[in-house]
mmCIF file of the C-alpha atoms, coordinates in Angstrom:
data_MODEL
# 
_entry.id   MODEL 
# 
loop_
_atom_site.group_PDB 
_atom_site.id 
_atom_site.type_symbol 
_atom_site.label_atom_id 
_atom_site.label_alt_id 
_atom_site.label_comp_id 
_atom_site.label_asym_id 
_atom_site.label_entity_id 
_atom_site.label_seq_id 
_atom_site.pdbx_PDB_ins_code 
_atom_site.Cartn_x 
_atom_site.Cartn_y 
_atom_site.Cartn_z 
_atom_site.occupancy 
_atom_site.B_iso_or_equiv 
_atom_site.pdbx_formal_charge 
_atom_site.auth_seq_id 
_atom_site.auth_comp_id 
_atom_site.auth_asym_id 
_atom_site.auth_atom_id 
_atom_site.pdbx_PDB_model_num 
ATOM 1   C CA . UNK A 1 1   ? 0.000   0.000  0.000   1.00 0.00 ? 1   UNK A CA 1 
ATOM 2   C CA . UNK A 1 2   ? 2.713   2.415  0.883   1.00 0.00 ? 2   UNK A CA 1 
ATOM 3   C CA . UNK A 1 3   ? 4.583   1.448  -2.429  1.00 0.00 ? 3   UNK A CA 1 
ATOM 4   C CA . UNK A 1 4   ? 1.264   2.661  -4.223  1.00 0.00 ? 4   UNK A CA 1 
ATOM 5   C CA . UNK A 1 5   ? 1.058   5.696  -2.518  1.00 0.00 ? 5   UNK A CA 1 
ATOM 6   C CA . UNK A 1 6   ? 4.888   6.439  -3.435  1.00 0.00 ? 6   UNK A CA 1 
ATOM 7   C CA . UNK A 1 7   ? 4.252   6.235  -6.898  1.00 0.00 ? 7   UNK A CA 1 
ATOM 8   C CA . UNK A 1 8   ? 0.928   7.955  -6.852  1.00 0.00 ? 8   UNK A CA 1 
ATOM 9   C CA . UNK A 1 9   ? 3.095   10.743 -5.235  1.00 0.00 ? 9   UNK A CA 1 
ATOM 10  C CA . UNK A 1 10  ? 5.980   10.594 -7.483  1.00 0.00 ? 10  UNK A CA 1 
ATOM 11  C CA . UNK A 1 11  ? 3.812   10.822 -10.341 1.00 0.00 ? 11  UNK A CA 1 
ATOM 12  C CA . UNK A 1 12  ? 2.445   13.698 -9.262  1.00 0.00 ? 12  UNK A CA 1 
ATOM 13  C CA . UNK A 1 13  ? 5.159   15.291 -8.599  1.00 0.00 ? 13  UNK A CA 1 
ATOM 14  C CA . UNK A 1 14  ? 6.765   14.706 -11.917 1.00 0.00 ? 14  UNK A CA 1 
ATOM 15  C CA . UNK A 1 15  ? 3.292   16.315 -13.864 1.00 0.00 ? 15  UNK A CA 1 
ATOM 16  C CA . UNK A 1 16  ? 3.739   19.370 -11.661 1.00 0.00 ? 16  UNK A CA 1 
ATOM 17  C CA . UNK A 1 17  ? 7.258   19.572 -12.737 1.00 0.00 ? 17  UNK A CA 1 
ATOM 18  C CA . UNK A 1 18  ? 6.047   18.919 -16.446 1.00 0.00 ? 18  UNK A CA 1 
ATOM 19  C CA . UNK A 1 19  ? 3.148   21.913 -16.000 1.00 0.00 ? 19  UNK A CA 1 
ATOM 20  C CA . UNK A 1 20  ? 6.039   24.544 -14.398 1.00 0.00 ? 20  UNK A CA 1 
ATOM 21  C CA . UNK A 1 21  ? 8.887   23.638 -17.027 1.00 0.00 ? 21  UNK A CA 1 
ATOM 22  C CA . UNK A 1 22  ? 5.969   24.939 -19.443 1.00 0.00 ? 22  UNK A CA 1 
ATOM 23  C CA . UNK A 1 23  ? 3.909   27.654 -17.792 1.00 0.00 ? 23  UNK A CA 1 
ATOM 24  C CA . UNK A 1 24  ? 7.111   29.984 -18.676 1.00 0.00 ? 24  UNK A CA 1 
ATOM 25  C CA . UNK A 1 25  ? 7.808   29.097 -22.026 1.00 0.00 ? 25  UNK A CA 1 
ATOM 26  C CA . UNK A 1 26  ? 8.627   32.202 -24.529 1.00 0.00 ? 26  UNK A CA 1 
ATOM 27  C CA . UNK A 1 27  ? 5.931   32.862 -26.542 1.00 0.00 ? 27  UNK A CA 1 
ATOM 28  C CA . UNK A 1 28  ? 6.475   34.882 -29.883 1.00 0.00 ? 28  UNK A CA 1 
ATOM 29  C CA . UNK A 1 29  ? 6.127   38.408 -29.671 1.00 0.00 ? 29  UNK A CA 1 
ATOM 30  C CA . UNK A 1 30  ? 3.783   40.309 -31.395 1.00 0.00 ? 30  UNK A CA 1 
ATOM 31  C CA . UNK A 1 31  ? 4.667   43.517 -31.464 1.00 0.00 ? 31  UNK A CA 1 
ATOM 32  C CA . UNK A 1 32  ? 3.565   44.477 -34.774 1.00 0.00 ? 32  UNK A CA 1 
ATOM 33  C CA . UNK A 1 33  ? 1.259   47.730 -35.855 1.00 0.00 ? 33  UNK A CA 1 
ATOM 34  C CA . UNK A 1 34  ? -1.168  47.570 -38.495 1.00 0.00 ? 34  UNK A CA 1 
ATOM 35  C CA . UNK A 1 35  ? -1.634  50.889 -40.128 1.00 0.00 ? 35  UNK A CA 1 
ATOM 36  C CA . UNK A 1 36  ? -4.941  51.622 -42.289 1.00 0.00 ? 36  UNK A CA 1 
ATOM 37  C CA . UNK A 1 37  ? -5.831  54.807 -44.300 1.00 0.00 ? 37  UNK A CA 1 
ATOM 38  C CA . UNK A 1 38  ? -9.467  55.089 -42.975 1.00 0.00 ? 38  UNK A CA 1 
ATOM 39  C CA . UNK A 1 39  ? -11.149 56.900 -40.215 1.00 0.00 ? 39  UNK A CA 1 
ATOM 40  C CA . UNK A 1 40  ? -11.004 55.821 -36.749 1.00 0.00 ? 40  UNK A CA 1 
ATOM 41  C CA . UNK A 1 41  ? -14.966 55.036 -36.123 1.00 0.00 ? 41  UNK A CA 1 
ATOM 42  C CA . UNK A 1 42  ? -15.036 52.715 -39.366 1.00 0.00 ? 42  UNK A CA 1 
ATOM 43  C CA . UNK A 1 43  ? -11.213 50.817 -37.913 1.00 0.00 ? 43  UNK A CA 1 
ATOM 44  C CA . UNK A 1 44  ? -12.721 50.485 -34.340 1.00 0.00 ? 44  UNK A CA 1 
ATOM 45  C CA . UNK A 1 45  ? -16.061 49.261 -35.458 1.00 0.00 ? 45  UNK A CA 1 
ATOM 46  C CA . UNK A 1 46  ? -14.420 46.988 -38.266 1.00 0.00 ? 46  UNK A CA 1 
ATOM 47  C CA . UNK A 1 47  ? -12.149 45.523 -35.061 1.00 0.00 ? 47  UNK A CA 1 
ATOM 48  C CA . UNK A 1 48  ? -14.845 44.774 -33.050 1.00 0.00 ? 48  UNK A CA 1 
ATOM 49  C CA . UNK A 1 49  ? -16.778 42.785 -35.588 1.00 0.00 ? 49  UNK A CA 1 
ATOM 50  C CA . UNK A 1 50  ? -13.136 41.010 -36.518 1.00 0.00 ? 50  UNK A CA 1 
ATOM 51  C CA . UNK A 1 51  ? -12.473 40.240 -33.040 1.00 0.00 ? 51  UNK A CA 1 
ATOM 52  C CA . UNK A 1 52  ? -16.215 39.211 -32.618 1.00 0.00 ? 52  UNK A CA 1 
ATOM 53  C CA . UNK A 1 53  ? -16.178 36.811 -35.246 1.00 0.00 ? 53  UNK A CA 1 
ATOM 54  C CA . UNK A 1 54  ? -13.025 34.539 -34.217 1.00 0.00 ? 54  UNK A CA 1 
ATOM 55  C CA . UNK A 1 55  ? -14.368 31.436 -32.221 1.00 0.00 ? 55  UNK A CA 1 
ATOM 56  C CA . UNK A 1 56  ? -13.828 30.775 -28.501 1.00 0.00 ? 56  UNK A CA 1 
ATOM 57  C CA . UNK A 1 57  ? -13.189 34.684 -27.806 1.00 0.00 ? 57  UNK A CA 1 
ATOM 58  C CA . UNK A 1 58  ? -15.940 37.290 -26.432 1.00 0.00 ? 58  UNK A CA 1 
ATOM 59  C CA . UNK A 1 59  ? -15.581 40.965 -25.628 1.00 0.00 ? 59  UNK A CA 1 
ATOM 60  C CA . UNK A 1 60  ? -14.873 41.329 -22.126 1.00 0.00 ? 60  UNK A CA 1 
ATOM 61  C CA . UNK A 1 61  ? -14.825 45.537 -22.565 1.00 0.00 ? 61  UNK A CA 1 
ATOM 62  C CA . UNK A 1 62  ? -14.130 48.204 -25.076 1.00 0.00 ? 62  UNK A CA 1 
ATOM 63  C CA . UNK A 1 63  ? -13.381 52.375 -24.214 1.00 0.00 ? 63  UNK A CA 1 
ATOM 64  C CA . UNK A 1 64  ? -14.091 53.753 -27.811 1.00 0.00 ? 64  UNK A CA 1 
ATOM 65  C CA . UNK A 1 65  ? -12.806 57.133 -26.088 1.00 0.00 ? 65  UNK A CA 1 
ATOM 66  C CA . UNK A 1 66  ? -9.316  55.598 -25.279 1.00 0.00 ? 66  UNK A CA 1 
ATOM 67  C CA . UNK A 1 67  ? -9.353  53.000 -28.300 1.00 0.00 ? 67  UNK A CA 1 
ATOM 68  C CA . UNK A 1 68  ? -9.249  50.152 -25.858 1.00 0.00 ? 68  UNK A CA 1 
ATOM 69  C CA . UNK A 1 69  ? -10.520 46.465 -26.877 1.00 0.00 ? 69  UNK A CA 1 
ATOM 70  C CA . UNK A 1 70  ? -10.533 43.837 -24.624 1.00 0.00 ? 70  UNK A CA 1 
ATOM 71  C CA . UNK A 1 71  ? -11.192 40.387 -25.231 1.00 0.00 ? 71  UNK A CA 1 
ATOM 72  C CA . UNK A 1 72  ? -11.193 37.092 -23.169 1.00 0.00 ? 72  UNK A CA 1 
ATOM 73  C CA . UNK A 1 73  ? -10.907 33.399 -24.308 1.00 0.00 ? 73  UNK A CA 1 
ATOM 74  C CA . UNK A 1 74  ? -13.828 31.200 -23.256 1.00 0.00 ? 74  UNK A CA 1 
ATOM 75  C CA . UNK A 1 75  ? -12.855 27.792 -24.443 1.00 0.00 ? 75  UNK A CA 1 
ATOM 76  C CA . UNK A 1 76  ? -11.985 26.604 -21.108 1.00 0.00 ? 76  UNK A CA 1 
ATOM 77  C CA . UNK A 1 77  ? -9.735  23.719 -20.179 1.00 0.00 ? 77  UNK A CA 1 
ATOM 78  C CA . UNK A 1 78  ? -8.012  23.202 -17.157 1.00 0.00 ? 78  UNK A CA 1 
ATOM 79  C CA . UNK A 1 79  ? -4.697  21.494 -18.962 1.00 0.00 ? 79  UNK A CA 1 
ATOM 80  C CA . UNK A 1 80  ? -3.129  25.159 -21.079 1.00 0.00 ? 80  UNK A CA 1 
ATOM 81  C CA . UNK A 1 81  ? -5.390  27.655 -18.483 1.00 0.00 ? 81  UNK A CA 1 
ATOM 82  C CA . UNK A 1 82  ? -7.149  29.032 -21.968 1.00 0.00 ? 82  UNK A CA 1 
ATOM 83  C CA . UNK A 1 83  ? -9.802  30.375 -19.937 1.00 0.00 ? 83  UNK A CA 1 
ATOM 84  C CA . UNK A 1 84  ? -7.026  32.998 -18.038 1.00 0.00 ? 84  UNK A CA 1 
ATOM 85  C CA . UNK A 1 85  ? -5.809  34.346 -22.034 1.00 0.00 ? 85  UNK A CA 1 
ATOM 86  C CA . UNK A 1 86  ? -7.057  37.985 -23.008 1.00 0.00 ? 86  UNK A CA 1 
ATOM 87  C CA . UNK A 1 87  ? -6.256  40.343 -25.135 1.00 0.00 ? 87  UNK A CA 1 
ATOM 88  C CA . UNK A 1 88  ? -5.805  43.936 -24.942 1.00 0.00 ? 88  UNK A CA 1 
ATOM 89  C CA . UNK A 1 89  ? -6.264  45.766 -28.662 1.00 0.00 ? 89  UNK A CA 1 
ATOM 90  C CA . UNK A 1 90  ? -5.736  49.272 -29.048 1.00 0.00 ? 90  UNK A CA 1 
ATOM 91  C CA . UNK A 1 91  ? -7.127  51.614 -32.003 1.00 0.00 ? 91  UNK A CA 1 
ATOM 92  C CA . UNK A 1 92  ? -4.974  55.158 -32.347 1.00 0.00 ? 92  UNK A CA 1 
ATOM 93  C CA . UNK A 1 93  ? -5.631  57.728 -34.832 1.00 0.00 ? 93  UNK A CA 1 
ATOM 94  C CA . UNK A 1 94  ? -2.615  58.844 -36.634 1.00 0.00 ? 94  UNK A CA 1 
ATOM 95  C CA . UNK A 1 95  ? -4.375  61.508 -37.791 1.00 0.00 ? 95  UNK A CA 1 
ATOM 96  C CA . UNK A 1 96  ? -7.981  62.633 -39.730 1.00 0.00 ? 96  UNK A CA 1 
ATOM 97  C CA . UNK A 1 97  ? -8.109  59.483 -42.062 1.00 0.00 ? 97  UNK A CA 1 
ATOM 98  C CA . UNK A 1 98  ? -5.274  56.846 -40.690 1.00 0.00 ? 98  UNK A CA 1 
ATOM 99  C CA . UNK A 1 99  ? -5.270  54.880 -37.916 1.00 0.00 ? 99  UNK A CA 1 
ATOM 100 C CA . UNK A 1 100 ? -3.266  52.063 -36.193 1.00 0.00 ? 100 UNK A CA 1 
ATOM 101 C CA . UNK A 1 101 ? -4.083  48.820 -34.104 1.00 0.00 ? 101 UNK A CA 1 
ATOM 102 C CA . UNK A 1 102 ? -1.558  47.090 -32.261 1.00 0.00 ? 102 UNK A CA 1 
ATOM 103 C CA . UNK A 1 103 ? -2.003  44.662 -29.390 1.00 0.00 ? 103 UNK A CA 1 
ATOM 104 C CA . UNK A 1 104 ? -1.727  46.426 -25.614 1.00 0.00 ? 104 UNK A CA 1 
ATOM 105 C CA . UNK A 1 105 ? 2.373   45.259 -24.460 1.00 0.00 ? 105 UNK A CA 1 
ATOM 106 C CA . UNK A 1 106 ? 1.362   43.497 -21.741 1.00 0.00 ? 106 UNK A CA 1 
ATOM 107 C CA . UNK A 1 107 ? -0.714  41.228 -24.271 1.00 0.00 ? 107 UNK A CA 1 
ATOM 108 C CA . UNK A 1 108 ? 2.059   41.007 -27.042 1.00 0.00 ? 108 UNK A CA 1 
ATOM 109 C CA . UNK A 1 109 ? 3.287   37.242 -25.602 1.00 0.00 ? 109 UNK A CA 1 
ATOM 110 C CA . UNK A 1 110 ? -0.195  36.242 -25.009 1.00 0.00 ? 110 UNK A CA 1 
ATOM 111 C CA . UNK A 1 111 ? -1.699  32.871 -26.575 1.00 0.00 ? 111 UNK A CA 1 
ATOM 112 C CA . UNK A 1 112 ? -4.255  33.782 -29.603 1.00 0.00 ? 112 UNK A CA 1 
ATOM 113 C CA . UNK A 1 113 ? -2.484  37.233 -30.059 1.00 0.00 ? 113 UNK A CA 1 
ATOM 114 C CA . UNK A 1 114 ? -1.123  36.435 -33.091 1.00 0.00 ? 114 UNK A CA 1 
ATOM 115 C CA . UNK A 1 115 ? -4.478  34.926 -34.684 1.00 0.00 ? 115 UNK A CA 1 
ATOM 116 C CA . UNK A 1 116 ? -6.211  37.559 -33.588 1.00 0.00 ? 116 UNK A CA 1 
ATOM 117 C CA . UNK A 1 117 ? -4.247  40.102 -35.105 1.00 0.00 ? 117 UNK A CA 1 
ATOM 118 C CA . UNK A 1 118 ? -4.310  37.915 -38.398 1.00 0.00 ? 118 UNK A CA 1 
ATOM 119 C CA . UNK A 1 119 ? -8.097  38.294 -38.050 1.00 0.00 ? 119 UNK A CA 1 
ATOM 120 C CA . UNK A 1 120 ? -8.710  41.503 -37.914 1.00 0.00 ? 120 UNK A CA 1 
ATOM 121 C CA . UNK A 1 121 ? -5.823  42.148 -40.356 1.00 0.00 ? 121 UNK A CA 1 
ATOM 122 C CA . UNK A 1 122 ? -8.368  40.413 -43.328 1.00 0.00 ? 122 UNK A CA 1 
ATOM 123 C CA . UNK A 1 123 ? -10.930 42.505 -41.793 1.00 0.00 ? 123 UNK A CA 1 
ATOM 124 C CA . UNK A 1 124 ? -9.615  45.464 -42.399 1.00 0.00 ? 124 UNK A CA 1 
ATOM 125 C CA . UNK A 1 125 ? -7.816  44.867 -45.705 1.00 0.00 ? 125 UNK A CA 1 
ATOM 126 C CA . UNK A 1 126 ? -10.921 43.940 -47.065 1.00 0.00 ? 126 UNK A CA 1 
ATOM 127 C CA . UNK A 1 127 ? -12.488 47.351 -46.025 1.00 0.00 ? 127 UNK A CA 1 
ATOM 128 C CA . UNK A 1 128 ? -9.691  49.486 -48.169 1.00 0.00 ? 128 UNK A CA 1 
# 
């Protein structure tokens, strides 16, 4: 019984050793800026239906004023802690008829960022 209990144990242990060696893996950065010659209503509405439309991600908030978009993951699963990924998109106006959007730095190395930003890339391109 106490062997059984030592190897229950031990393989525990080495799955939380397995789940720390990956919870601080590098991630790619995604740092880039995506810069469109339209107005900044028509790129901050086009961005919310872009990030609206990729599966397994809702708005959590959006600040039109401060070109904030914030978005949550909602496939849950205990084993990759999908549930705990969001996004932070921001919308700047470069001036009267350009704008930018760039994901927030803090969600640059997040899971999804990429994809998302490939997203709303189409759905912008497609508006020009």
């Amino acid at each position: 019984m106490i062997r059984k209990s030592l190897v229950l144990v031990a393989a525990l242990v080495c799955l939380h050793l397995a789940g720390c060696a990956t919870a601080e893996k590098i991630l790619p950065l995604h740092d880039e800026t995506l810069v469109y010659d339209l107005p900044l209503d028509l790129t901050y509405l086009r961005t919310m239906e872009a990030v609206d439309s990729r599966p397994g991600w809702e708005l959590e908030g959006t600040d039109k004023e401060k070109g904030i978009i914030k978005v949550r993951n909602v496939q849950y699963s205990r084993l990759d802690d999908s549930d705990k990924r969001s996004l932070t998109i921001l919308v700047r106006r470069i001036s009267a008829a350009r704008t930018s959007v760039a994901l927030a730095p803090e969600s640059q190395r997040s899971l999804g960022g990429g994809d998302m930003l490939q997203t709303i890339k189409e759905k912008l391109n497609a508006e020009q």
